[in-house]
DRENBA-468664 format. One record per residue (C-alpha): residue number from 1; y negated, x negated, z. Coordinates in steps of 0.1 Angstrom, whole numbers, plus 5000, padded with zeros to 4 digits. Layout:
@seq->NUM	c2->Y	c1->X	c3->Z
...
This chain:
@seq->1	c2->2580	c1->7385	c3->7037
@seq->2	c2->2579	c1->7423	c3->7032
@seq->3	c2->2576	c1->7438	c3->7072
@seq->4	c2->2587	c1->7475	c3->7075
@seq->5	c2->2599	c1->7492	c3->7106
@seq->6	c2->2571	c1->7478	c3->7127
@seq->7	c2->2574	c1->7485	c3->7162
@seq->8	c2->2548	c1->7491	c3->7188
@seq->9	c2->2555	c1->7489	c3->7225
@seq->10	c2->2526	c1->7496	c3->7251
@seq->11	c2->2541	c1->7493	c3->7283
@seq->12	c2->2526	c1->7510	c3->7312
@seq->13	c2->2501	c1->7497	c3->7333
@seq->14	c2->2520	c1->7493	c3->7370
@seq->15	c2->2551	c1->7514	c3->7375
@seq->16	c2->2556	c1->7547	c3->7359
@seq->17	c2->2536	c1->7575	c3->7381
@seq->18	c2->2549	c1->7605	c3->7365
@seq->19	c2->2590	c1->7619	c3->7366
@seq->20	c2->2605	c1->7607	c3->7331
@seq->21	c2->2613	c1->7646	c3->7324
@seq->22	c2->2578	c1->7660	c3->7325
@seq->23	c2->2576	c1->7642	c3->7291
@seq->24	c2->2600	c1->7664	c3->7275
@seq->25	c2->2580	c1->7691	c3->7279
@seq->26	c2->2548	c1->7674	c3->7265
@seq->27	c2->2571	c1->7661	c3->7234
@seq->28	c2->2584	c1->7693	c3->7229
@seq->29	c2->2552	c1->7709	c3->7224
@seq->30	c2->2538	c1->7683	c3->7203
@seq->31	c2->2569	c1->7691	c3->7180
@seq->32	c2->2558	c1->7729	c3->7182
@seq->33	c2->2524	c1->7718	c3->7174
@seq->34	c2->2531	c1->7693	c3->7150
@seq->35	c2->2506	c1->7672	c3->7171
@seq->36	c2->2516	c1->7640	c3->7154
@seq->37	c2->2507	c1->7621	c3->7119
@seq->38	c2->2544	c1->7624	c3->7113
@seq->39	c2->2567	c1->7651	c3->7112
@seq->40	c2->2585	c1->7656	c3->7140
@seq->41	c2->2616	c1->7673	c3->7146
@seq->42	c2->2634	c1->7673	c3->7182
@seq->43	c2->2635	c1->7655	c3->7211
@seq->44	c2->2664	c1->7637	c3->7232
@seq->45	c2->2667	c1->7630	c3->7267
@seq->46	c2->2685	c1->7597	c3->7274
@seq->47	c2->2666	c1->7593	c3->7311
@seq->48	c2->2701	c1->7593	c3->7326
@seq->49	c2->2708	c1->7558	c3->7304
@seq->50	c2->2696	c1->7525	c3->7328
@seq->51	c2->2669	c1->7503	c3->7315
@seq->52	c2->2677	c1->7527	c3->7280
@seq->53	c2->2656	c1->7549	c3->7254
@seq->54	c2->2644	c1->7572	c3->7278
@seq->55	c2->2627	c1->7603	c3->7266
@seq->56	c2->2626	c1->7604	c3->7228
@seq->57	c2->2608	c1->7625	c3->7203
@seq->58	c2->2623	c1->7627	c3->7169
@seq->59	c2->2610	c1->7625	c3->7139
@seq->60	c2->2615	c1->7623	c3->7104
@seq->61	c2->2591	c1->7588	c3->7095
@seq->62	c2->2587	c1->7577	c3->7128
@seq->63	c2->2601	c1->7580	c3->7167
@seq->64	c2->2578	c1->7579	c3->7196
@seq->65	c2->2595	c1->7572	c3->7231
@seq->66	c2->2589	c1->7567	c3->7270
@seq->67	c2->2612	c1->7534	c3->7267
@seq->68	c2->2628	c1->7515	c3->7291
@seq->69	c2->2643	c1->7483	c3->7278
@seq->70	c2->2640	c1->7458	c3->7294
@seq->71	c2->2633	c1->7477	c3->7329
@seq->72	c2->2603	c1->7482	c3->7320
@seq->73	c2->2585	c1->7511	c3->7312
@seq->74	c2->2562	c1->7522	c3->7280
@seq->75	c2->2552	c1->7543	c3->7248
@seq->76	c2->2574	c1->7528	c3->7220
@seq->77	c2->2563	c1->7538	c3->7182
@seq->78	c2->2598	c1->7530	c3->7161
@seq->79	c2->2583	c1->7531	c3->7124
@seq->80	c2->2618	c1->7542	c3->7103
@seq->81	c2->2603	c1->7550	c3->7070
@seq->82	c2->2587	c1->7521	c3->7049
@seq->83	c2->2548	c1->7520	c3->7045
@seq->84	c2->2532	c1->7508	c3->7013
@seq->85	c2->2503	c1->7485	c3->7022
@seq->86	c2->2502	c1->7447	c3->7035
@seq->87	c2->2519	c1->7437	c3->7062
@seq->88	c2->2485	c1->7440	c3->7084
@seq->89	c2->2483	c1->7471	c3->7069
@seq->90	c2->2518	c1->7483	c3->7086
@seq->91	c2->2510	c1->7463	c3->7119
@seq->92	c2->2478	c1->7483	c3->7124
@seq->93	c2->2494	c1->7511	c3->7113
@seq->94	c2->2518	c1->7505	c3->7143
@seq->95	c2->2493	c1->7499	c3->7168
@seq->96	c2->2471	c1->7528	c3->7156
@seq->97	c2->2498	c1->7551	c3->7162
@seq->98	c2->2509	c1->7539	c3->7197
@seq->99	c2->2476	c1->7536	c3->7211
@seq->100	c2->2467	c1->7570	c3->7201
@seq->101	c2->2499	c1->7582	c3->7213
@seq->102	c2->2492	c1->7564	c3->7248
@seq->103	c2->2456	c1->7583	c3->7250
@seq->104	c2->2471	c1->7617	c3->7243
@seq->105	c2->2495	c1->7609	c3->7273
@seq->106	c2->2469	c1->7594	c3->7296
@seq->107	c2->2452	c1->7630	c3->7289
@seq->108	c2->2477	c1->7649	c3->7300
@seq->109	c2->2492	c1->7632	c3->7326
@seq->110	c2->2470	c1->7625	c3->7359
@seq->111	c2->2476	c1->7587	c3->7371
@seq->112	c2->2496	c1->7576	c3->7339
@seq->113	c2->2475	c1->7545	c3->7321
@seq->114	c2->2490	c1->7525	c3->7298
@seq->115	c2->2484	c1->7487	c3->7295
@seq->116	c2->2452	c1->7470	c3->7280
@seq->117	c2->2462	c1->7434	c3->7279
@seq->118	c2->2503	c1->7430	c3->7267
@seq->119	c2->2524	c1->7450	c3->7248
@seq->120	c2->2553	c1->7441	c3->7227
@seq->121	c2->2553	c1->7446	c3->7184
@seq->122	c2->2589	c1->7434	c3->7170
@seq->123	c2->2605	c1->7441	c3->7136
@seq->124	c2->2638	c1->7471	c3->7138
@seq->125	c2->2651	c1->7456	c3->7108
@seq->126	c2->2674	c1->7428	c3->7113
@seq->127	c2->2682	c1->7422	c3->7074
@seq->128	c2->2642	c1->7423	c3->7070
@seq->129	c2->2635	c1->7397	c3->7097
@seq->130	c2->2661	c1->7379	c3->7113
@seq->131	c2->2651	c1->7364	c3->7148
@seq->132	c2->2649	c1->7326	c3->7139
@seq->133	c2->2628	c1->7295	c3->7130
@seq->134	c2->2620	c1->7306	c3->7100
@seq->135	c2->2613	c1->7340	c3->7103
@seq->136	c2->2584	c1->7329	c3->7129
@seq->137	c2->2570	c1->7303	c3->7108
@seq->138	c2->2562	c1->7328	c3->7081
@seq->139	c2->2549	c1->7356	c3->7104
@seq->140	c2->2531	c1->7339	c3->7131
@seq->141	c2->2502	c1->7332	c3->7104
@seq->142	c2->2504	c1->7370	c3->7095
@seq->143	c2->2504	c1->7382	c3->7130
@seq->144	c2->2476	c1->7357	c3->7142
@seq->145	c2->2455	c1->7368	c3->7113
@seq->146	c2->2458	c1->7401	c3->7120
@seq->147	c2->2452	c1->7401	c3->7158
@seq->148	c2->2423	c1->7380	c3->7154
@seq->149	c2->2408	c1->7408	c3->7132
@seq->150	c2->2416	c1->7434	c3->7160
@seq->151	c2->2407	c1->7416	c3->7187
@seq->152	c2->2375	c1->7396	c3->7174
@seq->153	c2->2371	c1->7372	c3->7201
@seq->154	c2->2393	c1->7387	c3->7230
@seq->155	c2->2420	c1->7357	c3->7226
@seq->156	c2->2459	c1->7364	c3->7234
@seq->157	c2->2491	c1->7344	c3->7231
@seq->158	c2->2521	c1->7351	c3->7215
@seq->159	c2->2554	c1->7349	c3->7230
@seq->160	c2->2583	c1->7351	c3->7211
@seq->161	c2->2620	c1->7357	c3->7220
@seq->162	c2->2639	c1->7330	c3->7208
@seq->163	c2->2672	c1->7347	c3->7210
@seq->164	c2->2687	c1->7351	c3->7180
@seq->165	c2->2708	c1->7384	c3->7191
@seq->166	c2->2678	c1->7404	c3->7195
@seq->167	c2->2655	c1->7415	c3->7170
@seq->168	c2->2623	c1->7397	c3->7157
@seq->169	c2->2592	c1->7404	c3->7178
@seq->170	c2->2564	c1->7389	c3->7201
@seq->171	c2->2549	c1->7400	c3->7232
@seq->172	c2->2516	c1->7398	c3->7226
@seq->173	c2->2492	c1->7385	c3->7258
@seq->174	c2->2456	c1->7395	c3->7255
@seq->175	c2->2427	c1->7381	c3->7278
@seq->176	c2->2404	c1->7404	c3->7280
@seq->177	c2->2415	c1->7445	c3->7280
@seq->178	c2->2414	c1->7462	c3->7245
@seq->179	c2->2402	c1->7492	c3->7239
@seq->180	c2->2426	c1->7517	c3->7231
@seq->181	c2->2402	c1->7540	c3->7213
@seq->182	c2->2394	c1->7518	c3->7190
@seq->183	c2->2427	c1->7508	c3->7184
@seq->184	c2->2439	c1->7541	c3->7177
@seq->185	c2->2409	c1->7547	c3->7150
């Protein structure tokens, strides 16, 4: 199974400490800057949508967002463009990208801290990965392999959303907090 559009989302540690709009600004200059390993090219406020995208930055190979889903708050990294590499390859990508992300926010937000033991990686390709039995039986091994490289011996559960409506993915439970640093290197 080829995995593309892998999605990362660290959710924030506690409830969100900083107004949803004072990201926009941030974004925006990080678009200005081109502060980001992808290019970016706007960003979209959709604060006003319940449990939605909230803020948004725009890009051309990637979107990074102050999400919502779920009523619950975090930095989602929405790969769009395919990656060449395994599929560990693509799912450390991922990670690499959000935590980074989530340290860059931490640094300019006083109070904001993102999570170090949970976060949610799912697949935005439905014709990729369908959400079913099948689907899990041939990723679980990938993801497990993968985690246990990143993690060493910090051990974490999957939990997977059986619902077929939604899209492939795992929360992903972790005993011990990870370090985001070394994630995002």
């Amino acid at each position: 199974m080829n995995l593309q559009h892998v999605n990362v989302k660290i959710f924030v540690d506690g409830e969100l400490s900083v107004p949803l709009d004072r990201f926009i600004e941030v974004f925006h200059g990080w678009v200005a800057n081109q502060s980001m390993d992808e290019m970016m090219i706007d960003v979209a406020d959709y604060g006003h949508v319940p449990a939605g995208p909230g803020i948004v930055m725009v890009g051309l190979e990637a979107d990074y967002s102050i999400d919502n889903r779920g009523n619950r708050f975090g930095l989602l990294y929405n790969r769009k463009g395919a990656l060449d590499g395994s599929n560990e390859d693509r799912i450390r990508h991922s990670l690499r990208s959000a935590a980074k992300t989530c340290l860059l926010l931490e640094s300019e937000f006083d109070g904001l801290r993102f999570g170090r033991q949970q976060f949610e990686l799912f697949i935005n390709d439905r014709a990729l990965a369908l959400n079913n039995d099948a689907t899990r039986a041939a990723c679980e091994p990938i993801l497990t392999a993968c985690f246990r490289e990143l993690f060493g011996d910090n051990e974490f559960a999957l939990e997977f959303n059986s619902d077929p409506r939604s899209r492939f993915g795992a929360v992903v439970c972790i005993t011990n907090p990870i370090d985001l640093a070394g994630l995002a290197e």
